[in-house]
Short mmCIF file of the C-alpha atoms (twelve columns), coordinates in Angstrom:
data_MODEL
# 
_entry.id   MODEL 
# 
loop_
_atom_site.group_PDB 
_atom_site.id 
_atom_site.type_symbol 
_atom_site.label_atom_id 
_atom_site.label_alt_id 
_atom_site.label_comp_id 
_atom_site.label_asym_id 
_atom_site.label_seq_id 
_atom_site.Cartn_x 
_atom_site.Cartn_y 
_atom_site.Cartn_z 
_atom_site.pdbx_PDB_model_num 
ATOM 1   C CA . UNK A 1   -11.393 -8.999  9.862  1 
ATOM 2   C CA . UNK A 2   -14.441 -11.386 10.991 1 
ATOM 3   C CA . UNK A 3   -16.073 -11.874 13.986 1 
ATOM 4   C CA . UNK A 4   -16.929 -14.531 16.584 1 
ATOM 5   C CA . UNK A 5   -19.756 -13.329 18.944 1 
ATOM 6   C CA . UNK A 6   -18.323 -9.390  18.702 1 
ATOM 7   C CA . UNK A 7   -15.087 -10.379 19.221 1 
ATOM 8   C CA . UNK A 8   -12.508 -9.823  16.382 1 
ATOM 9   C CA . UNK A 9   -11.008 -12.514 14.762 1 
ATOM 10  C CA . UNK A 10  -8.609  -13.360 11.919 1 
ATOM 11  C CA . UNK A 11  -8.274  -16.447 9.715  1 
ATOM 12  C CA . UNK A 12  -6.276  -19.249 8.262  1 
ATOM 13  C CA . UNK A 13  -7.818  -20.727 4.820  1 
ATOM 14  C CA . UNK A 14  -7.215  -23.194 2.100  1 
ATOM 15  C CA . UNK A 15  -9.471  -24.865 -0.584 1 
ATOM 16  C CA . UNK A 16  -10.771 -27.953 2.464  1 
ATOM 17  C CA . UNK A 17  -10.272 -26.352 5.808  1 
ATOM 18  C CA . UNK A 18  -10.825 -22.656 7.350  1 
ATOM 19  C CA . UNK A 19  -10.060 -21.466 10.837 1 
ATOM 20  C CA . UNK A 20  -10.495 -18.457 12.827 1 
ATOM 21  C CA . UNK A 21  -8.346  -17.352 15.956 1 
ATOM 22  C CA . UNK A 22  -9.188  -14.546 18.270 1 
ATOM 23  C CA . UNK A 23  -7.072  -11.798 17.514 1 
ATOM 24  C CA . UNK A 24  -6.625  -9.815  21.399 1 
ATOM 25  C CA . UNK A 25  -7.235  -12.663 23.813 1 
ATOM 26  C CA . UNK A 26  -6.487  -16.402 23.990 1 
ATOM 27  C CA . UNK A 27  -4.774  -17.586 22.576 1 
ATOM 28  C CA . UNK A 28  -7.966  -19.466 21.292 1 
ATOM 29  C CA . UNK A 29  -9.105  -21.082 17.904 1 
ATOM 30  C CA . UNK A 30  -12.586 -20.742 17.982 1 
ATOM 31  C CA . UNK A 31  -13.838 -21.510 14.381 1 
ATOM 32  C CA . UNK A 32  -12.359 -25.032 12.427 1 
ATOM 33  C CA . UNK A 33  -14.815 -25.054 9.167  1 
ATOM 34  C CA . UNK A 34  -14.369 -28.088 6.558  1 
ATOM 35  C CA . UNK A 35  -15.652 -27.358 3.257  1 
ATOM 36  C CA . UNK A 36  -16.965 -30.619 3.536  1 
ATOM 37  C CA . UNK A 37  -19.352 -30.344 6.582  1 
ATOM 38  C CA . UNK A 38  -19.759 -26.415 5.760  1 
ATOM 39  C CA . UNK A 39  -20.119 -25.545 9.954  1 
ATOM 40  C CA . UNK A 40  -18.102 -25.143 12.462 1 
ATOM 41  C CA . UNK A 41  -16.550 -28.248 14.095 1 
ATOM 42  C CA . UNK A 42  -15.611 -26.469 17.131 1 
ATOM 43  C CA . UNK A 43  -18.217 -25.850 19.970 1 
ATOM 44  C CA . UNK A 44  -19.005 -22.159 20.811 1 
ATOM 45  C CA . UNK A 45  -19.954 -21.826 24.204 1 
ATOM 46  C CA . UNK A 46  -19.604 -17.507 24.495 1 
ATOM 47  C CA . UNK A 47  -21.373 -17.697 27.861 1 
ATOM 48  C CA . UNK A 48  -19.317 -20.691 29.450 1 
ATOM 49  C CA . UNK A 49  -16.510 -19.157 32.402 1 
ATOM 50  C CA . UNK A 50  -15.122 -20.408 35.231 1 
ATOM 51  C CA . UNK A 51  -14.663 -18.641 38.848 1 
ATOM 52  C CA . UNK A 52  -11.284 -18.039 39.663 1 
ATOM 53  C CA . UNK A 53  -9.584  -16.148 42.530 1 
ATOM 54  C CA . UNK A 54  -8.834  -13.155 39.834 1 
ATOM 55  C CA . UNK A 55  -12.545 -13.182 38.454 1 
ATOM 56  C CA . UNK A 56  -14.256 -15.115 35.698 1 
ATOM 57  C CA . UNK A 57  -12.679 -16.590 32.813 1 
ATOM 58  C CA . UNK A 58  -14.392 -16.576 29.867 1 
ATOM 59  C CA . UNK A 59  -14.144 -19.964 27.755 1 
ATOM 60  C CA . UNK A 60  -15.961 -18.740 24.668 1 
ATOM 61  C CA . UNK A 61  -14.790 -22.704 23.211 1 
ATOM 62  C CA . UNK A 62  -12.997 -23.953 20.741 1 
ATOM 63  C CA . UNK A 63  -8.837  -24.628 21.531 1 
ATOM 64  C CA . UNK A 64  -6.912  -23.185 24.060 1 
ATOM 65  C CA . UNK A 65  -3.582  -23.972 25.626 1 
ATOM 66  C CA . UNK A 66  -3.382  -24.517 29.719 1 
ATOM 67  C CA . UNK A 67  -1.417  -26.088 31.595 1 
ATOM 68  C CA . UNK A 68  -1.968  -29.039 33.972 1 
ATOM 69  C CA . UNK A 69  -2.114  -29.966 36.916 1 
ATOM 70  C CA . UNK A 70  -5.780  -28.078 37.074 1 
ATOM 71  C CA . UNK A 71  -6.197  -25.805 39.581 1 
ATOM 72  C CA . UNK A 72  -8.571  -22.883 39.978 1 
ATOM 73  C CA . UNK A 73  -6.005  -20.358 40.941 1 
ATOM 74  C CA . UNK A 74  -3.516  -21.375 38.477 1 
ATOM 75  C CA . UNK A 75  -5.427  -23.004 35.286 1 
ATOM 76  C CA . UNK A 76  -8.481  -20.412 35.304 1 
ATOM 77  C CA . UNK A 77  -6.931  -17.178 34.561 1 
ATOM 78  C CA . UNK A 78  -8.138  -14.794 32.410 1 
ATOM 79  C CA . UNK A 79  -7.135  -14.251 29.483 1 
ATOM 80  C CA . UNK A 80  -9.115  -11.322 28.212 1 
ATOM 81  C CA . UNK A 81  -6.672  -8.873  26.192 1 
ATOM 82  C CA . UNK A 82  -2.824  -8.584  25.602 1 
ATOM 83  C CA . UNK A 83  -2.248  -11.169 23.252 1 
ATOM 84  C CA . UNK A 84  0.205   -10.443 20.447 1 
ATOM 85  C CA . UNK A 85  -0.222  -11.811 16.571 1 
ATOM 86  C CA . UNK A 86  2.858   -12.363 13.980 1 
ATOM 87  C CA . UNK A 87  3.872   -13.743 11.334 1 
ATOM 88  C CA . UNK A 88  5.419   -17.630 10.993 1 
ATOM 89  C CA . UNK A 89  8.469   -17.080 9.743  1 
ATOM 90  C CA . UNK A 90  8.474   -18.436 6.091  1 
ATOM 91  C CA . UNK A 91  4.923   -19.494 5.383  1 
ATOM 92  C CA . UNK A 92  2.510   -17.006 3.730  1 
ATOM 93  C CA . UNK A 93  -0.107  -15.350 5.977  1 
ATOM 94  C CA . UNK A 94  -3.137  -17.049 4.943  1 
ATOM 95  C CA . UNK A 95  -1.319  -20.356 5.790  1 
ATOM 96  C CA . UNK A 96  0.227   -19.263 9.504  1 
ATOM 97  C CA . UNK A 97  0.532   -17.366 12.728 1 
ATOM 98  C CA . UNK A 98  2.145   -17.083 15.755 1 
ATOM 99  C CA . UNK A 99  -0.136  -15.942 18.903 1 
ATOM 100 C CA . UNK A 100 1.415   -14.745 22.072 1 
ATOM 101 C CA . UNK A 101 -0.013  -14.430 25.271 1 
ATOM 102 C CA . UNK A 102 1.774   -13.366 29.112 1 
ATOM 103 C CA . UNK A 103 -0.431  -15.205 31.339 1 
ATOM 104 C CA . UNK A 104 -1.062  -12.562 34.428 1 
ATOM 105 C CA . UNK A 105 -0.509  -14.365 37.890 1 
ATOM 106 C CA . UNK A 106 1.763   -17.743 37.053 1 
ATOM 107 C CA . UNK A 107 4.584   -16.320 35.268 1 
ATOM 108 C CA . UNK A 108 4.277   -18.539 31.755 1 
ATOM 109 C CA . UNK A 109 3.820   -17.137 28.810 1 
ATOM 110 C CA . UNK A 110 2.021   -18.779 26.316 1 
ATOM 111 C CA . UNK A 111 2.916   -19.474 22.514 1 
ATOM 112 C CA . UNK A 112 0.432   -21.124 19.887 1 
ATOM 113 C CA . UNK A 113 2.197   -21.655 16.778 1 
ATOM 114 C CA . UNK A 114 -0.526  -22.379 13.729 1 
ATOM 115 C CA . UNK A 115 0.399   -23.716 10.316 1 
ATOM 116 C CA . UNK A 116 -2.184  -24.821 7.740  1 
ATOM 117 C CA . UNK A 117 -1.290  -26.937 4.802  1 
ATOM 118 C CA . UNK A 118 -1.362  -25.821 1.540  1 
ATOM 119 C CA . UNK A 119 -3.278  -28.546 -0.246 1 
ATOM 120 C CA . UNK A 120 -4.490  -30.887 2.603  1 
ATOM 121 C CA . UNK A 121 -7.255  -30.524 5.340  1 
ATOM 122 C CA . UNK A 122 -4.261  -30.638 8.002  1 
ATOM 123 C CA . UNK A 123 -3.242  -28.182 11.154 1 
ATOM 124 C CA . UNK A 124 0.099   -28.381 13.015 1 
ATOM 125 C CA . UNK A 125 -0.301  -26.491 16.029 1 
ATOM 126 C CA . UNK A 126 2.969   -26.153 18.006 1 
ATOM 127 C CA . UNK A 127 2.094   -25.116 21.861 1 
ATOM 128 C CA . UNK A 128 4.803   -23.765 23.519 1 
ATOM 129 C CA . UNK A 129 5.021   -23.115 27.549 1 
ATOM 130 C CA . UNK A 130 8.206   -20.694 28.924 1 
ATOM 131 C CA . UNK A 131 8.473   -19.507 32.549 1 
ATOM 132 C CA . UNK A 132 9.248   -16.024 32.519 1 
ATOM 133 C CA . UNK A 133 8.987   -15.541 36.653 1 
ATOM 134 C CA . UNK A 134 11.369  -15.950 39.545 1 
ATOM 135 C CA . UNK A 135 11.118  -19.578 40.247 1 
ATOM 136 C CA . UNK A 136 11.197  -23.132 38.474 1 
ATOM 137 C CA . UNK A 137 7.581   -24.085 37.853 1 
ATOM 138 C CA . UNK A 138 6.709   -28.055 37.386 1 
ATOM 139 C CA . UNK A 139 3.802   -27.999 34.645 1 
ATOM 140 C CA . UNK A 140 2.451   -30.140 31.305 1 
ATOM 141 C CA . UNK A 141 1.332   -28.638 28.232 1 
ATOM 142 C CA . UNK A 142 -2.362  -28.943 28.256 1 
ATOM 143 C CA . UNK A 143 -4.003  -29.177 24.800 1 
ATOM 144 C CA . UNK A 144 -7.706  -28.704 24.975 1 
ATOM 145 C CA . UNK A 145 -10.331 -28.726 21.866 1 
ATOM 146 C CA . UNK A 146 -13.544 -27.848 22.605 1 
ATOM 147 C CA . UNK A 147 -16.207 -29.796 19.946 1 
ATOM 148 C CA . UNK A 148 -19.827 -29.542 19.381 1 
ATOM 149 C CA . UNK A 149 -22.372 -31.817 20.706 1 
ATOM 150 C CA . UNK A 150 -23.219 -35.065 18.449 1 
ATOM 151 C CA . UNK A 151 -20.511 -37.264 17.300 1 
ATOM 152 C CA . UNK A 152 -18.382 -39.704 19.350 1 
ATOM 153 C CA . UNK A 153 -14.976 -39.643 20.522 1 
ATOM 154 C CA . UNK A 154 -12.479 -42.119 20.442 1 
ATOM 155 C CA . UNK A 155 -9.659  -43.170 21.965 1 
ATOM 156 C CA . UNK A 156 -7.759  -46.277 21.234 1 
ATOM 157 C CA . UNK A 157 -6.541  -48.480 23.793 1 
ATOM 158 C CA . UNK A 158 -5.386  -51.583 21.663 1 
ATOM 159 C CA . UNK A 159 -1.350  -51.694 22.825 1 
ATOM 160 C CA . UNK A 160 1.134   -54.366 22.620 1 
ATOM 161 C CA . UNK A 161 1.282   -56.693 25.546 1 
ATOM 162 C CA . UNK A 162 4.629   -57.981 26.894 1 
ATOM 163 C CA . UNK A 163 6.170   -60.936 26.114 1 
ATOM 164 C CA . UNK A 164 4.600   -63.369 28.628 1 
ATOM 165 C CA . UNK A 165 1.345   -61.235 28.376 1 
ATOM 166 C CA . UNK A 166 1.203   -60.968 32.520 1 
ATOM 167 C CA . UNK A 167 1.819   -57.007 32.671 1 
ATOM 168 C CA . UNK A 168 -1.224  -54.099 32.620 1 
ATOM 169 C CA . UNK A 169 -0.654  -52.591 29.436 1 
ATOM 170 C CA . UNK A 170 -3.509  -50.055 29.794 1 
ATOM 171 C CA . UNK A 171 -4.505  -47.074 32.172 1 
ATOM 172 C CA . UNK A 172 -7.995  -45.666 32.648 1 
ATOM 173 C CA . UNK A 173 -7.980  -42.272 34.863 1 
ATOM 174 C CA . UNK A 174 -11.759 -41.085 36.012 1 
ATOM 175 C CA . UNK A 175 -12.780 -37.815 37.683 1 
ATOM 176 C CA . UNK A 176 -14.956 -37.744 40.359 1 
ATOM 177 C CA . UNK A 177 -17.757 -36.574 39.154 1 
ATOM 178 C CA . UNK A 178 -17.640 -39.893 36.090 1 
ATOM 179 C CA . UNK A 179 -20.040 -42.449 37.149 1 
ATOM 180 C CA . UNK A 180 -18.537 -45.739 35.031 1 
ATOM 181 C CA . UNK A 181 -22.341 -46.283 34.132 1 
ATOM 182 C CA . UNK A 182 -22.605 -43.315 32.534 1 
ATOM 183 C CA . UNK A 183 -24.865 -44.118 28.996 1 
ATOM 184 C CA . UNK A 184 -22.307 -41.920 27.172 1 
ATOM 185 C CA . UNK A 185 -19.390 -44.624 27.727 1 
ATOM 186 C CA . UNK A 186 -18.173 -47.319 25.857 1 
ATOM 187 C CA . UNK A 187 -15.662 -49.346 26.571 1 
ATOM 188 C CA . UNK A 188 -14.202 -52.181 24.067 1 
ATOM 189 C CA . UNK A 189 -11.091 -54.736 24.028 1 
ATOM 190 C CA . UNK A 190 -9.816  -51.453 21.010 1 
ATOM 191 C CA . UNK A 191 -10.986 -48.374 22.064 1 
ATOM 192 C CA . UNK A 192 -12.999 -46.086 24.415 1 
ATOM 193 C CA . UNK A 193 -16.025 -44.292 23.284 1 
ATOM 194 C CA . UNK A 194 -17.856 -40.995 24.251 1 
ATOM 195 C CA . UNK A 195 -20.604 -40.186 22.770 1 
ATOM 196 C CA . UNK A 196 -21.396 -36.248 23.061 1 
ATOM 197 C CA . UNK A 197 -25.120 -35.967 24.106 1 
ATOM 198 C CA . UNK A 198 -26.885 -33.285 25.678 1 
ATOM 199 C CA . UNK A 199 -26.440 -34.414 29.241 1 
ATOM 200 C CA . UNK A 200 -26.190 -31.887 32.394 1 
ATOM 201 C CA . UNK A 201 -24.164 -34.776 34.154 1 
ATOM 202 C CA . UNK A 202 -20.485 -33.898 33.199 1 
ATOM 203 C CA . UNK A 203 -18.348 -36.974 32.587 1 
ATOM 204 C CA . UNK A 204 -14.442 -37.289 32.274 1 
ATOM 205 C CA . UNK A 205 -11.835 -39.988 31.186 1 
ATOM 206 C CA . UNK A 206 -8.454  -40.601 30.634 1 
ATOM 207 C CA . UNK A 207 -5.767  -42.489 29.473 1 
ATOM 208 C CA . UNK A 208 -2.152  -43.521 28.605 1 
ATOM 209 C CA . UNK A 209 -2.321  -43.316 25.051 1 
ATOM 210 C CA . UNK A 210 0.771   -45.340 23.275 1 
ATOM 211 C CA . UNK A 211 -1.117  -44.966 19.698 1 
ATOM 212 C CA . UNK A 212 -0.917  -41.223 19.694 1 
ATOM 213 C CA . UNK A 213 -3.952  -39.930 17.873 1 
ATOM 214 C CA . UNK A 214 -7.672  -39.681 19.064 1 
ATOM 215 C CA . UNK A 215 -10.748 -38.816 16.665 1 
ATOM 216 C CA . UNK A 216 -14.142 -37.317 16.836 1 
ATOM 217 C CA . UNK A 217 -16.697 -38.580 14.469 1 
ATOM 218 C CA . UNK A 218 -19.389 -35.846 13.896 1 
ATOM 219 C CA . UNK A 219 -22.284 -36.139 10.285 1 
ATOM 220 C CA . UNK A 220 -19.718 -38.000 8.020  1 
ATOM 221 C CA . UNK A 221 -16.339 -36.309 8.957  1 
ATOM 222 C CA . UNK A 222 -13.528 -37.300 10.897 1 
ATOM 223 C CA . UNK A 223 -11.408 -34.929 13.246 1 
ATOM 224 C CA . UNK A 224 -8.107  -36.250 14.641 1 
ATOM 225 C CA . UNK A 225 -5.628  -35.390 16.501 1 
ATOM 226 C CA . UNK A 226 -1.907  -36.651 16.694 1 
ATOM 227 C CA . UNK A 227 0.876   -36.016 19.293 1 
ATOM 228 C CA . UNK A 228 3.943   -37.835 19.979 1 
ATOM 229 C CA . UNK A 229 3.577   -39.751 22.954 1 
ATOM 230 C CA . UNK A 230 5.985   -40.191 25.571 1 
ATOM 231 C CA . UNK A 231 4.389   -43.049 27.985 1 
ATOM 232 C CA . UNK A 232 7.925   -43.416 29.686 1 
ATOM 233 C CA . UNK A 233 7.973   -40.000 31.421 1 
ATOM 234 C CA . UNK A 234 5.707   -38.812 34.167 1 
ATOM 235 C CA . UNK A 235 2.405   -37.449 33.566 1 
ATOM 236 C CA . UNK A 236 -0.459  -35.404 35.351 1 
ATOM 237 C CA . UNK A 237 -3.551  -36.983 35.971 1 
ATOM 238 C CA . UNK A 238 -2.768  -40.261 37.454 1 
ATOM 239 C CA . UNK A 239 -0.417  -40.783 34.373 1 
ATOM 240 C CA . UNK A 240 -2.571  -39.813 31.793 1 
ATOM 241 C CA . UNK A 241 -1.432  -38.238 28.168 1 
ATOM 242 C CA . UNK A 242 -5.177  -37.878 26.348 1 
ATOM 243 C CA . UNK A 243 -8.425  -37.330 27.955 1 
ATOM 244 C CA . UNK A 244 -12.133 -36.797 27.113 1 
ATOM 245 C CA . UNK A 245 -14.700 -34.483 28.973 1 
ATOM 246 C CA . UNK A 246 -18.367 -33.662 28.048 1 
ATOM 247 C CA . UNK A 247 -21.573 -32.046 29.490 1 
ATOM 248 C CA . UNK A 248 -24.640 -31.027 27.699 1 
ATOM 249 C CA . UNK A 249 -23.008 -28.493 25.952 1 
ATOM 250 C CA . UNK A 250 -19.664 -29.649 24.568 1 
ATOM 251 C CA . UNK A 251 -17.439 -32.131 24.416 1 
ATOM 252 C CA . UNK A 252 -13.332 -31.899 24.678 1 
ATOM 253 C CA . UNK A 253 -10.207 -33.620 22.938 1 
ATOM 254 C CA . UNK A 254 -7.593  -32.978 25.177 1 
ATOM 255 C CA . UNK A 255 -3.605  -34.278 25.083 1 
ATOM 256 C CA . UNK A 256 -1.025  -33.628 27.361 1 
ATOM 257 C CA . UNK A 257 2.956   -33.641 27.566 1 
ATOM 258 C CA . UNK A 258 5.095   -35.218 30.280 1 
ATOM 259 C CA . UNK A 259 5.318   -33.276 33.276 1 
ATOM 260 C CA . UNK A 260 8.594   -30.631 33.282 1 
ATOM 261 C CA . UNK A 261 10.375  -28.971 35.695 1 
ATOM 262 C CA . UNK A 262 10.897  -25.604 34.109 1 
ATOM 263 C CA . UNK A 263 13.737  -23.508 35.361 1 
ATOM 264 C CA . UNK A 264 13.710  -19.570 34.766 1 
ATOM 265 C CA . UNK A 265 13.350  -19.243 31.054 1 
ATOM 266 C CA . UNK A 266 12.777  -22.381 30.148 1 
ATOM 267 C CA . UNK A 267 10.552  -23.348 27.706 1 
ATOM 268 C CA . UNK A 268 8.529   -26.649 26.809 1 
ATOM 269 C CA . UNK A 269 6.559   -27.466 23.633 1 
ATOM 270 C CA . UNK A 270 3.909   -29.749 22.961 1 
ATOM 271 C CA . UNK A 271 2.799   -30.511 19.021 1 
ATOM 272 C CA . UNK A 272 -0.283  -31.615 17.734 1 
ATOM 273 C CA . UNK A 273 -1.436  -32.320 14.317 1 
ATOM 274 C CA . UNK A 274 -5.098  -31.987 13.199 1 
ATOM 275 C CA . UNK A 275 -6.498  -33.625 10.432 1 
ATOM 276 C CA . UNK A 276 -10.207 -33.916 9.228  1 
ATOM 277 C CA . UNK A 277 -11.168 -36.400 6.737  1 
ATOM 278 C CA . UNK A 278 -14.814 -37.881 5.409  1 
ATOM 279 C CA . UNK A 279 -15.525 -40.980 6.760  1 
ATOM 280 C CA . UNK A 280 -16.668 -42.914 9.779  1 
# 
């Protein structure tokens, strides 16, 4: 059993990657370590919470699973105890979990399914939403990586146009507290960049992704993350499937699924793979 700021955690290794999950609250990866870079990749932010009408909810950083659309009362609940660990079914223990949480207040329950690879520096994380109340719920899986300060994000924008070339083939969401001047934004005919500087000013964008995969460079190594996107369905956020959001202290990764209806017992899953390479 280790540690992440007194709170006990358990890990998943191999010979290029190791992680560390919070084992009684979360569920929340708060530790991604490549041999390569020999820190954490994932931001730690132990003092960071959020007011919500059932009291604060601590962050602590790294990934976490919510749900969108963001509100306070039903995106900020806390999640401080109750979670359940188990074994993935066929996959040795140093290689996979399964991490359970009831959410208190909104009637999902919350399932994040890790798997390491044996050989590779690669994650599949399968996040699973069910509604376990007493009425259909509409909701997106909301996939959010917390990283540390330094590095740039990016996500591509470089999609096919149609065949006369007269239709928008691109969509650019902004929050309201984004200025587009912002000095950590770049935009380019390819790809939108973020640079993750210690800046009090908190900036958000987002997009329609059609390429599926975003990165973060950060000191030689690149983090990525890949999703199946579904750009025909609905989506929260103005239509948006992957998003970026900094301040001075972090900066987040973040992909969603289609919006769902989700009857009574229903469940919807959202799958991401990680994968951290050197390189820039």
């Amino acid at each position: 059993m280790t540690h992440f700021y007194s709170l006990p955690t358990a890990r998943l290794e191999n010979d290029t990657l190791t992680l560390d999950y919070l084992a009684d609250r979360g569920p929340r990866i708060v530790r991604l370590i490549p041999r390569r870079l020999g820190q954490n990749l994932l931001a730690e932010t132990p003092d960071a919470q959020l007011p919500s009408p059932y009291g604060p909810l601590r962050l602590w950083g790294g990934h976490r699973l919510w749900h969108a659309p963001e509100t306070a009362a039903r995106t900020y609940i806390p999640d401080d105890g109750g979670l359940t660990v188990a074994p993935l079914p066929g996959v040795p223990s140093s290689l996979g979990v399964v991490l359970r949480y009831q959410e208190a207040h909104s009637g999902i329950h919350k399932e994040l399914r890790l798997r390491l690879a044996p050989d590779a520096a690669r994650v599949e994380l399968v996040h699973r939403l069910t509604n376990v109340g007493l009425w259909p719920i509409e909701l997106a899986p909301w996939a959010i990586t917390q990283l540390k300060i330094g590095g740039t994000a990016v996500l591509p924008t470089a999609t096919r146009a149609d065949a006369e070339g007269l239709l928008p083939n691109r969509l650019v969401a902004m929050w309201p507290y984004s200025r587009w001047n912002d000095p950590r934004l770049r935009l380019t005919d390819n790809a939108i960049e973020v640079d993750a500087r210690p800046l009090a000013q908190a900036f958000k964008i987002g997009i329609m992704s059609h390429d599926g995969w975003m990165e973060y460079h950060y000191e030689g190594v690149v983090f990525r993350k890949r999703w199946t996107p579904q750009p025909e369905r609905p989506h929260a956020d103005l239509g948006c499937n992957a998003e970026a959001y900094t301040n001075d202290k972090h900066i987040e990764l973040e992909t969603l699924g289609p919006l769902v209806r989700l009857e009574v017992g229903e469940m919807v899953e959202h799958v991401e793979v990680w994968e951290v390479e050197e390189g820039d």
